[in-house]
N, C-alpha and C positions, 0 to 999 in steps of 0.2 A: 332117690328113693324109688325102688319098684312100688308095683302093687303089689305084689307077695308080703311086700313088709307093711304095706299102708292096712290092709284088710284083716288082722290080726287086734290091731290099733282100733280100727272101725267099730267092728265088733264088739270093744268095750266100753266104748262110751254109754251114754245113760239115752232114751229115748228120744228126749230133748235135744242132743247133741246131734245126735244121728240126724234130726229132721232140719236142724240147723245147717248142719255140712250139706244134705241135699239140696236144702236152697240155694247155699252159697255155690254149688256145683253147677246148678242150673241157669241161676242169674250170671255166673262165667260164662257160659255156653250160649246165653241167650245176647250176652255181649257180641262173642263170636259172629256170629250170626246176622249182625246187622251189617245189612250194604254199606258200602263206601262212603256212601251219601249220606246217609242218617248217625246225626251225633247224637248221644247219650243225654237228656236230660232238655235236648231240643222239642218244641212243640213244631207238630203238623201236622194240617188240616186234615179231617179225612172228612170225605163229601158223602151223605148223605141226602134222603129226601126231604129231611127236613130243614137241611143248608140250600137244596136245590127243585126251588116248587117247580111242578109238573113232573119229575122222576119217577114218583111213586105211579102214576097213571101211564106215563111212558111203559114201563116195566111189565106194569098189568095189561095191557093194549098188550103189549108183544108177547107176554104168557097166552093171552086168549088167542091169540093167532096160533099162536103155537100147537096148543090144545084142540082148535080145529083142524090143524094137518094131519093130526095122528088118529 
């Protein structure tokens, strides 16, 4: 099926339908999308300051440096 014939189609559905097919378009694409490495439905970790004490002061130490160079 082209898109010439799909967007004829599109266009009739009801508001609802419409915003439904967009999801299901994007959560395809956002499948797409994922590395090699990363399974669907898999947990993991993401490291913040508050999984990794001193980060947050690290970070801010090297902002103020920063801020003094410029």
């Amino acid at each position: 099926m082209s898109i010439a014939e799909i967007i004829p189609a599109v266009q009739a559905l009801s508001r609802g339908e419409k915003f439904h097919l967009a999801q299901m378009l994007l959560e395809d694409l956002a499948r797409e999308e994922l590395p090699p490495d990363f399974k669907q439905g898999q947990i993991y970790p993401i490291y913040t300051p508050e999984y990794a004490p001193g980060a947050a002061a690290q970070l801010a130490e090297l902002l103020r440096e920063e801020g003094t160079r410029s």
